[in-house]
C-alpha positions as CSV (number, residue, x, y, z in Angstrom):
1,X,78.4,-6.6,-7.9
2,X,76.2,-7.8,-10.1
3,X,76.7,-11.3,-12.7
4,X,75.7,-12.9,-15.4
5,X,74.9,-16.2,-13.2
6,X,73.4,-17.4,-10.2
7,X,75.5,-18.8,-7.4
8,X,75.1,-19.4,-3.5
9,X,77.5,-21.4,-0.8
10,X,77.2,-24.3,1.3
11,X,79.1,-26.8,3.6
12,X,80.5,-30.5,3.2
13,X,77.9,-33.0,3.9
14,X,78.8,-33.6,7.4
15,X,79.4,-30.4,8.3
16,X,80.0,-28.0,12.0
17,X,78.8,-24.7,13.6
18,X,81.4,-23.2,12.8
19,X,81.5,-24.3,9.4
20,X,77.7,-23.1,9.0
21,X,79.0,-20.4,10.6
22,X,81.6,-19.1,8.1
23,X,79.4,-19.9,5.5
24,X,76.6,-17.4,6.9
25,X,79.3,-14.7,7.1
26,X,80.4,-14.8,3.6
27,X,77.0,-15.2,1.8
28,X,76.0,-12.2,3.4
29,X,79.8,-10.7,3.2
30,X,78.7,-11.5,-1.2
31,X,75.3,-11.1,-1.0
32,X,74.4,-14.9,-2.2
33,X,72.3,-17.4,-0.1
34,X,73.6,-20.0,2.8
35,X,72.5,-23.3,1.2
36,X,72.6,-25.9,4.1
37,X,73.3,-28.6,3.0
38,X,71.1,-31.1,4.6
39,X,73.2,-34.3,3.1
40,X,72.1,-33.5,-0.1
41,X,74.7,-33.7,-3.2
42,X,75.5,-30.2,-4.9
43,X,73.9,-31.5,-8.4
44,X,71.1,-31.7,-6.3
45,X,71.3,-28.6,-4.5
46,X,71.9,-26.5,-7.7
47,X,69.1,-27.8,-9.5
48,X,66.7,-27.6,-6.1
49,X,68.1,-23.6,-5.8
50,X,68.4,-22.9,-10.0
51,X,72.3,-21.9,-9.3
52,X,74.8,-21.9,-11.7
53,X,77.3,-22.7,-9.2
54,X,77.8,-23.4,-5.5
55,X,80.8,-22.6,-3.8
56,X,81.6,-25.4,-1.0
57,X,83.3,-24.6,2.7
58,X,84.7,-27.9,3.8
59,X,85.7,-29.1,7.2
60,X,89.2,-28.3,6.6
61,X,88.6,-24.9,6.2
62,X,89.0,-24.7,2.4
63,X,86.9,-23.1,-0.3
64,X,86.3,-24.8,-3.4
65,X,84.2,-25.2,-6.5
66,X,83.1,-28.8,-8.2
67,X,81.7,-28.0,-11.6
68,X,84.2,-26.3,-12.9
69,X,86.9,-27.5,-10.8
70,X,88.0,-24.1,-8.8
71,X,90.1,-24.0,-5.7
72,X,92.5,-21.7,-4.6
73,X,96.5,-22.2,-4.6
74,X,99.3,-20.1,-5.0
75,X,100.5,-21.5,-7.9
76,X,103.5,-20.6,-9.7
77,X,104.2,-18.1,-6.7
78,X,106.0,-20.5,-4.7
79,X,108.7,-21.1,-7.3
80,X,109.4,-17.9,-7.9
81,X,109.4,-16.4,-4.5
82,X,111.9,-19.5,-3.8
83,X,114.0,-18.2,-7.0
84,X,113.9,-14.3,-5.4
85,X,115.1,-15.6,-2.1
86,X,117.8,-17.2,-3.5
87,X,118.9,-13.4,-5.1
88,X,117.2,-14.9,-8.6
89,X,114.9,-12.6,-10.3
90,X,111.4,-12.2,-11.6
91,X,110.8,-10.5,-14.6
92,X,106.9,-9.2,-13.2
93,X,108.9,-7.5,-10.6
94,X,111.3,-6.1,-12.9
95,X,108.3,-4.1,-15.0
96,X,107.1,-2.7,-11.8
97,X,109.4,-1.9,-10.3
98,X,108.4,-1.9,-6.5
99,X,110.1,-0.3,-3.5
100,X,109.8,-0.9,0.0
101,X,107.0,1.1,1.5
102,X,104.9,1.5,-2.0
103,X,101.1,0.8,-2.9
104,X,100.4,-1.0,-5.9
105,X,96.9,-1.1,-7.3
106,X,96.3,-4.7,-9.1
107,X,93.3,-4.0,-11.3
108,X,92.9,-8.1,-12.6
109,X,93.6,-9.9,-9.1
110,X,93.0,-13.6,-10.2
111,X,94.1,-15.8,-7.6
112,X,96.3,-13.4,-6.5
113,X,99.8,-15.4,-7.7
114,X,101.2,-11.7,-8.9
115,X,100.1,-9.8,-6.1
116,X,101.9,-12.4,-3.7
117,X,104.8,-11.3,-5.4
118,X,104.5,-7.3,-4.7
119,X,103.7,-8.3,-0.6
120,X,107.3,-9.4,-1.1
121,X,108.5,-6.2,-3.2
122,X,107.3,-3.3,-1.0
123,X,107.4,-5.4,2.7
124,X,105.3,-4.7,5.7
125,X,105.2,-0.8,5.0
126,X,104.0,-1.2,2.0
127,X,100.1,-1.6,0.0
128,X,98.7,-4.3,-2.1
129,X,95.3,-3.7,-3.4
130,X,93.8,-6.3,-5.1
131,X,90.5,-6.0,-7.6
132,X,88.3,-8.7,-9.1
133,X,85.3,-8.4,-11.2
134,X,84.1,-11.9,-10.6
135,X,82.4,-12.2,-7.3
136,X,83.6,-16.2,-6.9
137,X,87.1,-15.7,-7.4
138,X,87.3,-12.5,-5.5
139,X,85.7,-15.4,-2.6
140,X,88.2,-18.1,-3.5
141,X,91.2,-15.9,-3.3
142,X,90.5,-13.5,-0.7
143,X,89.3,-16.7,1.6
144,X,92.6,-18.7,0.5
145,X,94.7,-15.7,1.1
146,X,93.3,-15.9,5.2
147,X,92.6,-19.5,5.7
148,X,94.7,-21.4,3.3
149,X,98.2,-19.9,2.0
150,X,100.1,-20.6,5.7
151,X,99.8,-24.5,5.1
152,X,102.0,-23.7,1.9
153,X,105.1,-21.8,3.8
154,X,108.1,-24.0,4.5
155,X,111.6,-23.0,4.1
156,X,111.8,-23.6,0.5
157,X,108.3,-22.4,-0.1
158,X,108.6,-19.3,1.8
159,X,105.4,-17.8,1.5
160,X,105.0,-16.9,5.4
161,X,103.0,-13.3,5.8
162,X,102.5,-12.1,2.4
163,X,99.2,-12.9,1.9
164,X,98.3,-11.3,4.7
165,X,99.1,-8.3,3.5
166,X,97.2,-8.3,0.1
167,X,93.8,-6.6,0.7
168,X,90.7,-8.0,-1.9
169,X,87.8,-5.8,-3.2
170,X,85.4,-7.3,-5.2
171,X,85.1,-4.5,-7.9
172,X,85.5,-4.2,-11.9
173,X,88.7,-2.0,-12.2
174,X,87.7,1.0,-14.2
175,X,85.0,2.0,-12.1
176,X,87.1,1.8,-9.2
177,X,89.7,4.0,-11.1
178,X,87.7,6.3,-11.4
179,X,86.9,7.1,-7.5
180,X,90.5,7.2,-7.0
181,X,92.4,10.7,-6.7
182,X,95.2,11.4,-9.1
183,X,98.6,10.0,-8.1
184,X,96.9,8.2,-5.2
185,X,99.1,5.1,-6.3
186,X,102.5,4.3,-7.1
187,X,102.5,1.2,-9.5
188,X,98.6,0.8,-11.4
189,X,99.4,-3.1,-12.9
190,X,97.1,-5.1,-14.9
191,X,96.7,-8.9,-16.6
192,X,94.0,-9.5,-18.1
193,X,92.7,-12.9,-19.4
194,X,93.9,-14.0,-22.5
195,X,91.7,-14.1,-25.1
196,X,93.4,-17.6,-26.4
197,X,93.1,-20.5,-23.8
198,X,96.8,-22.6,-24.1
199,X,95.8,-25.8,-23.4
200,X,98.5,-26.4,-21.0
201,X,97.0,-24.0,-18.4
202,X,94.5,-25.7,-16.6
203,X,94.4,-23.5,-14.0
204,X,93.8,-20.4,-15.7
205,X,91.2,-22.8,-17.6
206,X,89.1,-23.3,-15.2
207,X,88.4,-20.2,-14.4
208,X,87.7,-18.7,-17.9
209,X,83.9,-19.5,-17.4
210,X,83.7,-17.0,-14.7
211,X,86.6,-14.2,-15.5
212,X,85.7,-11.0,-16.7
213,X,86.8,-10.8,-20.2
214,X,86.6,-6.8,-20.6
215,X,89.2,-5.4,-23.4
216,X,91.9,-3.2,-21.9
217,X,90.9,0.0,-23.7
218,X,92.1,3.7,-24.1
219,X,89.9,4.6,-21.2
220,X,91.4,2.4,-19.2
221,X,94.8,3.2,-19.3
222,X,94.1,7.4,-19.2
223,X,92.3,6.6,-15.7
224,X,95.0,4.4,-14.4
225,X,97.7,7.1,-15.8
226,X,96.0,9.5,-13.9
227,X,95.7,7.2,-10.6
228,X,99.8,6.2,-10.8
229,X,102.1,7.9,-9.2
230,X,105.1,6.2,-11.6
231,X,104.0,3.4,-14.0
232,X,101.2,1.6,-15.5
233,X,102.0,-2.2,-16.5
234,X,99.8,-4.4,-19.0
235,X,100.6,-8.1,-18.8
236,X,100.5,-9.9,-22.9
237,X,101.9,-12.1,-24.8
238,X,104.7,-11.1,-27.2
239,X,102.6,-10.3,-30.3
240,X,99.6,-8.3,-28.4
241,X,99.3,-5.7,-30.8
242,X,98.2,-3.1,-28.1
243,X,101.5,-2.1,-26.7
244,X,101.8,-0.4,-30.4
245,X,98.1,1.1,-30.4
246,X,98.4,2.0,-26.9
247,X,101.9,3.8,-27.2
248,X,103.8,1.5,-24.6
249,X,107.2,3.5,-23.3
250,X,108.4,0.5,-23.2
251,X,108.2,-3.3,-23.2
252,X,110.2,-5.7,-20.8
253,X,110.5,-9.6,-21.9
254,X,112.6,-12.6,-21.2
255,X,114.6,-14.1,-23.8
256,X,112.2,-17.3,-22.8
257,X,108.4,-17.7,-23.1
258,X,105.2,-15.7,-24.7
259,X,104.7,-13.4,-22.0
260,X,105.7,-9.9,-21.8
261,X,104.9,-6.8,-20.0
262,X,104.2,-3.0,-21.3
263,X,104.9,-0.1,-19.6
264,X,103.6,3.2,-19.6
265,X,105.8,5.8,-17.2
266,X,103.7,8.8,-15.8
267,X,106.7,11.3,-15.9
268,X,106.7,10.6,-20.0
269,X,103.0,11.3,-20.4
């Protein structure tokens, strides 16, 4: 896909084959250049290359960005996997309403915290499709999904083969709606950036500068009706005045916190 900035990858300053290795396979997987990095600094490197950024593979098998900050974690995804195994519930899971077995279609992948949570709603049978307009985080998280989310499973962060079984496409979502056959999936979910920062989310923060910030529009939702087999879902916060102006069947919320998700059922439309 095409961006709006220049970027490339590179290794840690004393680095290995099979460091250089990886490195080589996912600039050409992205179609950016292998920087080697030659013991050079990545100020250094971006200004010798004109990048915008440089995405680093270090010797403990993690990807990560410096300027800004950017690695991948599961976040809040531990938590609330811990609550579900405990027979608590999640109130994302409740507005899509997986089953065993189905394929859900997350058009706004992100570092892939939500999608986490469907791999544990519809189990080994089931699909979890993940798109990402922005070529770096589609990297980050579909990297830390393989390399780096089995050094977080414990007992009481049980994590274990879910991320496994999230597949990552590095694709803006209406386009890819729109090669998709009618009813080809069951659940068509989608959470787009705010278009307020809240201070107090660092994470999400840090990856404003290089999210795609494209409206959720009309056209959107009538391909991703079409797509569903059951439900479209639209993560917001509370006052979002498109759940009104989109015609939302209905809206699920907590009785705590901003967030809220609309839902649009196929059988109403």
């Amino acid at each position: 896909m095409g961006t709006a900035y220049t970027w490339g990858i590179t290794t840690s300053v004393k680095s290995t084959d099979w460091q250089t290795e990886a490195a080589n396979a996912l600039a050409s997987k992205y179609g950016i250049p292998f920087i080697p990095r030659n013991g050079n600094s990545l100020p250094n490197l971006r200004e010798t290359y004109h990048l915008d950024y440089i995405v680093t593979l270090d010797r403990n098998n993690r990807v990560s960005m410096e300027e800004p900050l950017l690695k991948w974690h599961p976040a809040m995804a531990l938590p609330r996997l811990r609550r579900l195994t405990e027979g608590g519930e999640d109130l994302f899971l409740t507005a899509v309403t997986l089953l065993q077995g189905e394929r859900i279609l997350d058009c706004t992948l992100g570092l892939g915290t939500d999608a986490i949570l469907a791999a544990w709603a519809v189990g080994e049978a089931g699909l979890v499709l993940g798109l990402e307009a922005s070529p770096i985080i589609a990297l980050l998280t579909e990297w830390g999904l393989a390399h780096e989310a089995p050094g977080y499973d414990s007992r009481k962060r049980p994590i274990g083969a879910l991320p496994g079984r999230i597949q990552v496409r590095n694709e803006e979502a209406l386009a890819y709606l729109q090669a998709q056959p009618d009813c080809s999936w069951d659940v068509v979910y989608f959470d787009p950036m705010f278009r307020a920062a809240n201070p107090r989310s660092s994470g999400i923060n840090s990856l404003r500068p290089l999210a795609d910030h494209s409206p959720f529009t009309q056209e959107t939702l009538a391909e991703a009706l079409r797509v569903c087999r059951k439900r479209v879902v639209l993560k917001e916060r509370w006052f979002s005045p498109l759940f009104q102006q989109l015609g939302a069947d209905h809206v699920v919320r907590s009785k705590y916190g901003p967030v809220v998700y609309g839902v649009w059922e196929r059988e109403r439309k």
